[in-house]
ZAVEXSE-469277 format. One record per residue: x, y, z of N, C-alpha, C, O, CB in turn; residue in three letters. Coordinates in steps of 0.1 Angstrom, whole numbers, plus 5000, padded with zeros to 4 digits. Atoms other than C-alpha are relative to their C-alpha. Glycine has a CB too. Example, Ala and Ser with C-alpha at 12.3 -4.5 7.8 and 13.67 -1.06 7.14 Angstrom:
BEGIN
500949885000512349555078500950125000501950125007499050005012ala/499149895000513749895071499250115008499750225009500450054986ser/
This chain:
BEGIN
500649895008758767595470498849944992498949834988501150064991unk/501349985006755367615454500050024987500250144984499350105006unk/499749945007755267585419498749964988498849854983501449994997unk/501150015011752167595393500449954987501449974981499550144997unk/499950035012751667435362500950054987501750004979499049994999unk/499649905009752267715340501450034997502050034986499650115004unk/498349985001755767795353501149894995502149904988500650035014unk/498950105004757167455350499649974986500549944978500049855008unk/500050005017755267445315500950084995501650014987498750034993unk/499649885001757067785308501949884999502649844990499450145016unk/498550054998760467605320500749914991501849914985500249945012unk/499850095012759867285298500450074989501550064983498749924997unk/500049955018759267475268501450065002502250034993498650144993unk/498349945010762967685271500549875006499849824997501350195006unk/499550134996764367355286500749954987501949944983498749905007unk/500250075015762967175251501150074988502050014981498250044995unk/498949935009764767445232501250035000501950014990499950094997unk/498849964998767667565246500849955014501750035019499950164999unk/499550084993768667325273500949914995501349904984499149955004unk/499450075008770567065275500249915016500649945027501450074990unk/499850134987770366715298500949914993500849854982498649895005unk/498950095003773666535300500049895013499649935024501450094999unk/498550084994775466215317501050025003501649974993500649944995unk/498649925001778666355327501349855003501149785013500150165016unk/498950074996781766115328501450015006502350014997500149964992unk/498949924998784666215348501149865003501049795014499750125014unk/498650094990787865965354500249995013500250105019501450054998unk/500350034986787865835387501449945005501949904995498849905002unk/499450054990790565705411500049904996500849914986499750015012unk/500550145004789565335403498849984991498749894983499849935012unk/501749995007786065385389499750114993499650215001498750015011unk/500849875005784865655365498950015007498349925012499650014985unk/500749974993782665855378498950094995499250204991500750035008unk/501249965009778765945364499050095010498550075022499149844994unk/500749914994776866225373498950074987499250094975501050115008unk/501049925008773466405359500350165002500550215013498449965005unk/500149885001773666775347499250084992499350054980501050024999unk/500849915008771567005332500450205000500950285008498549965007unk/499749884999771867325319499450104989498750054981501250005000unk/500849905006770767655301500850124997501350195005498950035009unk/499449845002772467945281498850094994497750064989501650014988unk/501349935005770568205271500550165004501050215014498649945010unk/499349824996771368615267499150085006499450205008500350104986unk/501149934988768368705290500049945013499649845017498349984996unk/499250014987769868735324498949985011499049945023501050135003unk/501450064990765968705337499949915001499749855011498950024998unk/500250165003765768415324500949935010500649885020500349944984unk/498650144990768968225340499750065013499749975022502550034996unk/500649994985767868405373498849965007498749965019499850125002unk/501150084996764468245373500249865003499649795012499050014991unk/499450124994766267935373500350015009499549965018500949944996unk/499149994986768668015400499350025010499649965020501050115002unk/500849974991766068135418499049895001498749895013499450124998unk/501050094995763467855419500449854994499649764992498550054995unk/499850154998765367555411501950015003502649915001499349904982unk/498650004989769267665429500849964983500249954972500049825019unk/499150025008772467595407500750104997500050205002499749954991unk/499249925005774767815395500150084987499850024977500949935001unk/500549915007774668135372501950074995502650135001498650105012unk/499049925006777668235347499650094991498450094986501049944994unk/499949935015778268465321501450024994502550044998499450155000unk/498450055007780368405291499750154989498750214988500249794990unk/500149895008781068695266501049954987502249914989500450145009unk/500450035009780768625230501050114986500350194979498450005004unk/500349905010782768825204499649974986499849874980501150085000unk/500550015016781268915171500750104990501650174992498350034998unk/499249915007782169105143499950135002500950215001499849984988unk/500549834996780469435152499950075014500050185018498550034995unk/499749974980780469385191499549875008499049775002498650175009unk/499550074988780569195219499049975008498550055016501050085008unk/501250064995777868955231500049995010501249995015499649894997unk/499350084985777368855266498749894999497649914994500050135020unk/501050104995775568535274499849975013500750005021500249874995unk/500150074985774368365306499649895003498649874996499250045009unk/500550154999773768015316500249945016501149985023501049904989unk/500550064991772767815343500349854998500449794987498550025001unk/499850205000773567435353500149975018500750015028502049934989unk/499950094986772967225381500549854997500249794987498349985007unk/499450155004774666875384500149985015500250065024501749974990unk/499950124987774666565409498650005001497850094997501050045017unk/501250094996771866375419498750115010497550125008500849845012unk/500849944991770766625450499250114993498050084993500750055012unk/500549925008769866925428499249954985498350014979501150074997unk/500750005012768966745398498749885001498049874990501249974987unk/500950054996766466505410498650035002497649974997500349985007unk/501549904999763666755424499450084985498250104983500550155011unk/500149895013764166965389499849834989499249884979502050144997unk/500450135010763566625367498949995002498150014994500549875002unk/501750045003760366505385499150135000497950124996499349875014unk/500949875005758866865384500350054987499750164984500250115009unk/500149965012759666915351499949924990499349954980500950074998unk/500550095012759566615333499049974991499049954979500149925004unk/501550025010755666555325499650104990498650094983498649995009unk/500349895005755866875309500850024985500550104976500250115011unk/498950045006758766785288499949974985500149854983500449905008unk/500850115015757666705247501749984995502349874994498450134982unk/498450055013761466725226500949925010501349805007501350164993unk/499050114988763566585258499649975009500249985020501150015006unk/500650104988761366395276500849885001500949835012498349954997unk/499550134996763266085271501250005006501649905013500049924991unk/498349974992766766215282499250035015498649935020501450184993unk/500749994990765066365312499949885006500549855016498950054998unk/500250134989763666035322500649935004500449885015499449934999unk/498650064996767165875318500549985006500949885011500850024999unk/499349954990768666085338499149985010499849945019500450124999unk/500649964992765966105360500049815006499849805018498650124996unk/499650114997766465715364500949935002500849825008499849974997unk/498750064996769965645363500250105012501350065018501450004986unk/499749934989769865935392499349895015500049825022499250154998unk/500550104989767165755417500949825000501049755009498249984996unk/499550185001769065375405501249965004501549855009500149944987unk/498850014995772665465410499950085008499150175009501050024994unk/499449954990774565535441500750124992500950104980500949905009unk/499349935003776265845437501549985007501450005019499450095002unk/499350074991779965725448501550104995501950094983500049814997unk/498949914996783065975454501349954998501749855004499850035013unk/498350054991786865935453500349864995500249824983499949975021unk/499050115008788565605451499049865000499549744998501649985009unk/501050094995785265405458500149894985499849934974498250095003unk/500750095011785165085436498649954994497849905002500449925003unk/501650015006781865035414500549794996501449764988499550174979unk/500250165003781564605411499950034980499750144974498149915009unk/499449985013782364495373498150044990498050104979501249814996unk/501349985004778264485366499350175001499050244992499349905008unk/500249814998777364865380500650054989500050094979500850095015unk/499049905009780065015361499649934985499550024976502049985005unk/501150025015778364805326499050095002498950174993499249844997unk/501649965000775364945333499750175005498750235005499149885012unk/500049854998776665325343500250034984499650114977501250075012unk/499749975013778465285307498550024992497850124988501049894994unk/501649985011775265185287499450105002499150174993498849915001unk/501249824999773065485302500750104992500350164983499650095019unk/499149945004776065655296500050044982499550144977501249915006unk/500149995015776465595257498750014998498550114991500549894992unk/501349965006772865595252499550155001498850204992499149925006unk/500549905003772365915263500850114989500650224984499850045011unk/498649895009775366065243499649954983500050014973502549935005unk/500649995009773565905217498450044993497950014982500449945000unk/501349975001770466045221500350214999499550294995499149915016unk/500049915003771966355222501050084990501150204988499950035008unk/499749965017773866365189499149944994499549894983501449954993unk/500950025015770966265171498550015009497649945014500249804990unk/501749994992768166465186498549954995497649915002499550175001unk/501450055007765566365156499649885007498449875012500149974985unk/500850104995765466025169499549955011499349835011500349924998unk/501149974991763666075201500050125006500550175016500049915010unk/500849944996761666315197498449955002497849874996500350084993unk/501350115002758266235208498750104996497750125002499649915018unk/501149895008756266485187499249884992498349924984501050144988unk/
């Protein structure tokens, strides 16, 4: 797909705001197991459909109660390496509040294998999935300190 400056600027900017690039850690068989995800809520159902539509992933809605009535939200997320790869390097240069998670991810994706099931990770890989790991979990409880405004 074909996509102009504008739009992926457009995407950055709700990305920047109301996004969210994770590390995911799941318990593994022998090896935990690290994957990139990204994702997007948001109560304008155009919005989470322009995702779905020009960068694939998956489209819920969660419903919200309040005191006077009954929210609905919608959100979007793509995870694993195949989906979140293409959507990193087209969106990244565009990127100002989480450009540096972005690039994280967008490097612990191209650097690690993605490895399934009961696959053992050697005692060095698996250091070095952790560190990305914690660094980004600490980059995203403390958004002030990298921002690159």
């Amino acid at each position: 797909m074909n996509y102009n400056g504008n739009i992926l600027a457009y995407v950055a900017g709700v990305m920047d705001g109301d996004g969210s690039f994770s590390l995911i850690k799941r318990k593994g068989c022998k090896s935990p197991l690290y994957f990139p995800m990204m994702q997007l809520a948001n109560e304008h159902e155009r919005l989470i459909d322009l995702f779905v539509c020009r960068f694939g992933g998956r489209k819920f809605m969660r419903t919200k109660l309040a005191k006077t009535s009954k929210k609905i939200w919608y959100s979007w997320k793509i995870e694993k390496k195949n989906t979140c790869i293409p959507f990193l390097e087209l969106v990244n240069p565009y990127l100002i509040i989480k450009q540096e998670r972005a690039e994280l991810l967008l490097d612990f994706s191209l650097n690690h294998e993605f490895k399934r099931g009961a696959g053992i990770i050697d005692v060095y890989e698996s250091m070095s999935r952790e560190k990305t790991y914690l660094k980004m979990m600490s980059m995203n409880s403390n958004p002030d300190l990298n921002s690159n405004l």
